[in-house]
C-alpha positions as CSV (number, residue, x, y, z in Angstrom):
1,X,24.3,75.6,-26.7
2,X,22.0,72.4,-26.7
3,X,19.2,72.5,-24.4
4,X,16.7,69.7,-22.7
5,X,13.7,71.9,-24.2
6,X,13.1,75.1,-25.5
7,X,9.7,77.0,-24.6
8,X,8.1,79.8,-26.7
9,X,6.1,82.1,-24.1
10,X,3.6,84.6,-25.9
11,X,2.4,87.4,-23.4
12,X,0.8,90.7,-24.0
13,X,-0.4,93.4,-21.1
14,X,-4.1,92.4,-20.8
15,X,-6.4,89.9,-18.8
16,X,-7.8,87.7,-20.7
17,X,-10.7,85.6,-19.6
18,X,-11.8,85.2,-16.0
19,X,-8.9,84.0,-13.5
20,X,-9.5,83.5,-10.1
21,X,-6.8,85.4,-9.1
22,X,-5.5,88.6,-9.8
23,X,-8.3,89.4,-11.6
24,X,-7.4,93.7,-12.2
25,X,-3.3,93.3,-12.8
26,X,-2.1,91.6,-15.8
27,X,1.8,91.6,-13.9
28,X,0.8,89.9,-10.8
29,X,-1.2,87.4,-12.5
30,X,1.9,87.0,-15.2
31,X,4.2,86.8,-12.1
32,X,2.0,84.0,-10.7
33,X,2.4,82.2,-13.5
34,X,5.9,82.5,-14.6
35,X,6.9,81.9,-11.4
36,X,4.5,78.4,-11.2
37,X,6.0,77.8,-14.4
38,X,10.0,78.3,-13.7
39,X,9.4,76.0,-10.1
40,X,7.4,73.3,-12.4
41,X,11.1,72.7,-14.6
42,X,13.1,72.0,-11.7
43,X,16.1,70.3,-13.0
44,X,15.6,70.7,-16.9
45,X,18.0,72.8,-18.6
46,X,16.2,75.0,-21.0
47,X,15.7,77.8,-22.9
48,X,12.7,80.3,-22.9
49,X,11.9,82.8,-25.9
50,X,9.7,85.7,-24.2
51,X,7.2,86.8,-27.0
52,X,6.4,90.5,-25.7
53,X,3.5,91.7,-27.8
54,X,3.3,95.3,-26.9
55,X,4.2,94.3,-23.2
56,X,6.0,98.1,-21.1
57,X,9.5,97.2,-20.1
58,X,8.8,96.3,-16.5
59,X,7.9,93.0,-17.3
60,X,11.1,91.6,-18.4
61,X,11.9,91.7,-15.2
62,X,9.2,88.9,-14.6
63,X,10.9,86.4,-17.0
64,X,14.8,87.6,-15.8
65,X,14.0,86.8,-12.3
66,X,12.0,83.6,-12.9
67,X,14.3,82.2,-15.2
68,X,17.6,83.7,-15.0
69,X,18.6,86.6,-17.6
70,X,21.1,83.9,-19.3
71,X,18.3,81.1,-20.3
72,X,16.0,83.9,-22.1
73,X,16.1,85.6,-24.8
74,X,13.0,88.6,-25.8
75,X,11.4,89.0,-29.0
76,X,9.7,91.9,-29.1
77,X,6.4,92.9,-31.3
78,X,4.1,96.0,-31.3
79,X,0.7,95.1,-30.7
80,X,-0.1,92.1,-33.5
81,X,-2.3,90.2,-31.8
82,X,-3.3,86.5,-31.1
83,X,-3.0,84.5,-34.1
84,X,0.2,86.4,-35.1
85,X,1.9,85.4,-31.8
86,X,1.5,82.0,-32.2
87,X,2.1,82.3,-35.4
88,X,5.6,83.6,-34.5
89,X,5.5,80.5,-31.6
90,X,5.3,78.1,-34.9
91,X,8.0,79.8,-37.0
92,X,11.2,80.7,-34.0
93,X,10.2,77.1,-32.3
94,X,10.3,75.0,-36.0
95,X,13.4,76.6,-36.9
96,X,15.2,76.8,-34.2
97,X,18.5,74.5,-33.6
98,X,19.4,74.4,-29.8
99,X,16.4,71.6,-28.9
100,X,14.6,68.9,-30.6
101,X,12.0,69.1,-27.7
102,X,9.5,72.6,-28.1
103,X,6.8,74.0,-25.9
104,X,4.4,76.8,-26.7
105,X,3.7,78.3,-23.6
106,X,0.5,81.1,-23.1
107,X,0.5,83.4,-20.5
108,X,-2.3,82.9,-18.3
109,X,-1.7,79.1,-17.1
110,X,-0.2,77.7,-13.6
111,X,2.3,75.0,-13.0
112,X,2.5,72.9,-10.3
113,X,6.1,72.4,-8.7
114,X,8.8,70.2,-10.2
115,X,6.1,68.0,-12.5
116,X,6.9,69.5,-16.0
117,X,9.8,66.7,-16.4
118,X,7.0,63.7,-15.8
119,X,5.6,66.0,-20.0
120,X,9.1,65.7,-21.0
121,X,9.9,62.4,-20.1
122,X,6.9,60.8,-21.4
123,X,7.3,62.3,-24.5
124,X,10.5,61.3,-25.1
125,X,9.9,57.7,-24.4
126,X,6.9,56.9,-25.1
127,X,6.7,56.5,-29.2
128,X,3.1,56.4,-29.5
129,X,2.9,60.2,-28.0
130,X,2.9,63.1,-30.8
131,X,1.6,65.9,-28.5
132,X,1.3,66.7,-24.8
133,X,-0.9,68.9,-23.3
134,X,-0.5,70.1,-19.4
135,X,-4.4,70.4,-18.9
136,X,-7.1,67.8,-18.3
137,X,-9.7,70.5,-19.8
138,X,-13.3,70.0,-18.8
139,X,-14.4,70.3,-22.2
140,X,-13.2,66.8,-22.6
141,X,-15.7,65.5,-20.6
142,X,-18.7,67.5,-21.7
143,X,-18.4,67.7,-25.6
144,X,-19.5,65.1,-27.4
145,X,-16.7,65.4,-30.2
146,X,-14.6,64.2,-27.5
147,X,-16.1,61.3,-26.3
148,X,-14.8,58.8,-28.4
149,X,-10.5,58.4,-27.6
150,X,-10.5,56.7,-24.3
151,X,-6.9,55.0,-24.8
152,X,-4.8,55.6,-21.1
153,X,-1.3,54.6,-20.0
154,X,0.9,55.1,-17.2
155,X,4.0,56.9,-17.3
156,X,6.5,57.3,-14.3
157,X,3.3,57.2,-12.0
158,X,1.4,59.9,-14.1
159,X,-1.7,58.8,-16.0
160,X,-2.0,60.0,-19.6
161,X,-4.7,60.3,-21.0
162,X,-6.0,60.2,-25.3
163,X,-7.6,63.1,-25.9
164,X,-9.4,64.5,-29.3
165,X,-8.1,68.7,-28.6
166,X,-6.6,71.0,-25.8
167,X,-6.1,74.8,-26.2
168,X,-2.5,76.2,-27.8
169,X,-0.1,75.2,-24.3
170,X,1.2,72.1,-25.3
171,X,4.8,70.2,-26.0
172,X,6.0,68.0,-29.1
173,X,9.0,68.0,-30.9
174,X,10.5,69.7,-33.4
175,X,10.6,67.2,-36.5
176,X,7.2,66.8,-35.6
177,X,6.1,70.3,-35.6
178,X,7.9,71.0,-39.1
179,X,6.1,68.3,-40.3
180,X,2.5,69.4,-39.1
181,X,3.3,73.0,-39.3
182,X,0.8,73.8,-42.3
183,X,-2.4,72.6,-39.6
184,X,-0.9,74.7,-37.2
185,X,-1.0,77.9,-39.5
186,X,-4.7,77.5,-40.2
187,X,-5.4,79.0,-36.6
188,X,-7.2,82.4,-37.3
189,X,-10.8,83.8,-36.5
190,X,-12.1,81.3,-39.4
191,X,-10.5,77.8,-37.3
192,X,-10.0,77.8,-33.5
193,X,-8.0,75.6,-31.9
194,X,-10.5,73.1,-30.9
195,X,-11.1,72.3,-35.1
196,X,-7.3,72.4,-35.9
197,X,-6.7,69.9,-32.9
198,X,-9.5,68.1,-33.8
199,X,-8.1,67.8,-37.9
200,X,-4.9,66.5,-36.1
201,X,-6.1,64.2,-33.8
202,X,-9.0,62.7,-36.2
203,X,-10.7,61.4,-33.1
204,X,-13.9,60.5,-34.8
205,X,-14.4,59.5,-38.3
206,X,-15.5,62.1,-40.1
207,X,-18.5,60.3,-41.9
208,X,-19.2,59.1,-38.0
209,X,-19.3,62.9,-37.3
210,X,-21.8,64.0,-39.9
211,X,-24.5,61.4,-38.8
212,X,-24.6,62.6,-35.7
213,X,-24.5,66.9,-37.0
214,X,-27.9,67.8,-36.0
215,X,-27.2,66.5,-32.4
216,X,-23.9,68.3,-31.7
217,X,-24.0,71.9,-29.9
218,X,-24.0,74.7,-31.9
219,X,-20.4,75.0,-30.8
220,X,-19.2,71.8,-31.5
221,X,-21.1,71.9,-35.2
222,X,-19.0,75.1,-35.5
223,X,-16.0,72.8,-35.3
224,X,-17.1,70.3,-37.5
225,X,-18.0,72.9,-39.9
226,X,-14.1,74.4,-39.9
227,X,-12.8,70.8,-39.9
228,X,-14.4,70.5,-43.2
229,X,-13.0,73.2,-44.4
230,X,-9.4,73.1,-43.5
231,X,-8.8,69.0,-42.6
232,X,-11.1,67.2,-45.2
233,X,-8.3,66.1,-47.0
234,X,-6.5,64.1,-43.7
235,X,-9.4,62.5,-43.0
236,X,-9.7,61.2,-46.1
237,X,-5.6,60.3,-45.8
238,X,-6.6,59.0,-41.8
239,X,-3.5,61.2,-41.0
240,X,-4.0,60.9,-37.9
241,X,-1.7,62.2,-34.8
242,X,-1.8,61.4,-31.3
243,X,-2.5,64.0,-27.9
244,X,-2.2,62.8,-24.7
245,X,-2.9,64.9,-21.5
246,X,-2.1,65.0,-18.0
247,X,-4.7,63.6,-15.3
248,X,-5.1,65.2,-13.0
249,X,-3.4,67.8,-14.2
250,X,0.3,69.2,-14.1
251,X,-1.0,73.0,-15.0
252,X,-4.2,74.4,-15.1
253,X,-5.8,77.2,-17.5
254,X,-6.4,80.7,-15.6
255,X,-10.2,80.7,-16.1
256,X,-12.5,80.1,-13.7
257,X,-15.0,78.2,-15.1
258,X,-12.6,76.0,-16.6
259,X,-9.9,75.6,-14.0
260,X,-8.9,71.7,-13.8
261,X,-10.3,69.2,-12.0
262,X,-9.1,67.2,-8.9
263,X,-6.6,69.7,-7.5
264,X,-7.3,72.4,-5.1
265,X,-6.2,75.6,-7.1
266,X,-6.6,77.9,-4.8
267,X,-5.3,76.1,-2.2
268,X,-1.8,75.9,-4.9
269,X,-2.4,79.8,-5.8
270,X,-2.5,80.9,-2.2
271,X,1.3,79.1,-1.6
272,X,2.5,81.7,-4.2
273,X,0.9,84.8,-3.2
274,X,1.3,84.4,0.1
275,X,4.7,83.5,0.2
C-alpha cells in the first residue's frame, strides 16, 4: 500500500531531559505525545514504524490506540541506545517503498492539532525546501553559528523560516535522504546533531567560521570542531542543502528550558491531560 508519508518513531522507557509535564512517568508523557502527534495528521494517510528500544509491552497499546493497529507496524530492539535507533530511523525510512515522503519522529515532542499537513505540503511544493523541521528552537536565536540564514517565505499562511540546524525530528524525502544518508550516519558521541546539520546546511562559510573561532562559545567551537572533522570536504564542494522550520511552531520539544516560543504550551498540554 502507498502512503501520503511514512514516520519512523524511536521510543525507549526513560525520561529524558526536563519536560514540563509528566515529569516521573515515561507512558503518560509518551501518551501525551503520541496522542498530540496522531491529532496533528488529521487527514494524511500514513504509515508509522514504532521503534521500541527495550520499551515493556504495555506501550504498544499507546501507538495502537493513537494510530489505529492497521497503520503501524513495531520493530523491536533490546536496549541499543540513541545513535543506534536513529541509525535504524535512517536504514527502514531509506529503504523503504510505500512513501517518497519520511519523517523521523523522537519521542518526547508535542503536536499541535491538524497542522502537520501545512510540513507536508510545503515540502512537497516548495522546490527550494530539502528539510523541515516542526521546532522554531531557541538555540536559533542565541547561537551565533546560526545567525547568518535569514531567508523566509510563506506557505499556505505558515511562515518558514532558513535555519542553519534543528535536533533529529524532522521531514524530507526519501531520494533525498538516500542521497545524504552518509552525513546522517556520522551522528555518534564524536558529532551531535547540531555539527551534522550544520555540515548539511553550510550556513556560514567555513573560512567565515574560523575567523570568528575564539569568539564562539565553547559549545558552538565544539561544533565547529566536529564540522571539521566530518564535513570539510562539502564545504569545500559548497554542497550545500536547505532547512526550513516552522514559526511559530507546529510542535514543540518536551524540555523546559527549550520549549518553543510564541505558543502557550501549557495552556495546549492542559487540553490533553485534562480531557
Amino acid at each position: 500500500m502507498n502512503y501520503d508519508l511514512v514516520i519512523a518513531y524511536r521510543i525507549y522507557p526513560g525520561v529524558s531531559k526536563n519536560p514540563p509535564v509528566c515529569k516521573h512517568s515515561k507512558y503518560e508523557l509518551a501518551k501525551l505525545c503520541i496522542d498530540s502527534l496522531s491529532r496533528s495528521l488529521a487527514g494524511i494517510n500514513y504509515k508509522v514504524y514504532a521503534l521500541m528500544d527495550n520499551c515493556p509491552t504495555e506501550f504498544d497499546q499507546l501507538f495502537t490506540d493513537a494510530f489505529g493497529i492497521e497503520r503501524v507496524e513495531f520493530v523491536r530492539y533490546n536496549g541499543i541506545g540513541n545513535f543506534a535507533t536513529f541509525a535504524e530511523q535512517i536504514r527502514i525510512l531509506s529503504t523503504q517503498t510505500e512513501s517518497e515522503y519520511v519523517y523521523f519522529a523522537e519521542d518526547d515532542y508535542f503536536y499541535l492539532d491538524g497542522q502537520f499537513h501545512l510540513m507536508l505540503e510545503c515540502l512537497k511544493n516548495q522546490p527550494q525546501v530539502d528539510f523541515l523541521t516542526v521546532y522554531e528552537h531557541p538555540d536559533c536565536y542565541t547561537y551565533k553559528i546560526h545567525d547568518r540564514n535569514h531567508h523566509e517565505f510563506e506557505h499556505n499562511g505558515k511562515l518558514w523560516k532558513k535555519a542553519n540546524s534543528t535536533c533529529l525530528t524532522f521531514l524530507t524525502t526519501k531520494t533525498l535522504l538516500r542521497s545524504e544518508k552518509f552525513c546522517f550516519k556520522t551522528f555518534s558521541k564524536w558529532s551531535g546533531d547540531a555539527s551534522l546539520w550544520s555540515g548539511i546546511t553550510l550556513g556560514w562559510h567555513y573560512f567565515g567560521l574560523l575567523k570568528v573561532f575564539f569568539k564562539l562559545t565553547k559549545p558552538e567551537k565544539r561544533i565547529v570542531v566536529q564540522m571539521s572533522i566530518f564535513f570539510l570536504p562539502r564545504f569545500i564542494l559548497n554542497r550545500k542543502k536547505n532547512l526550513y522550520m516552522a514559526t511559530p511552531s507546529i510542535a514543540t520539544h518536551m524540555d523546559t528550558p527549550f520549549l518553543a516560543s510564541g505558543i502557550d504550551w501549557n495552556n495546549e498540554f492542559n487540553r490533553y491531560l485534562n480531557f
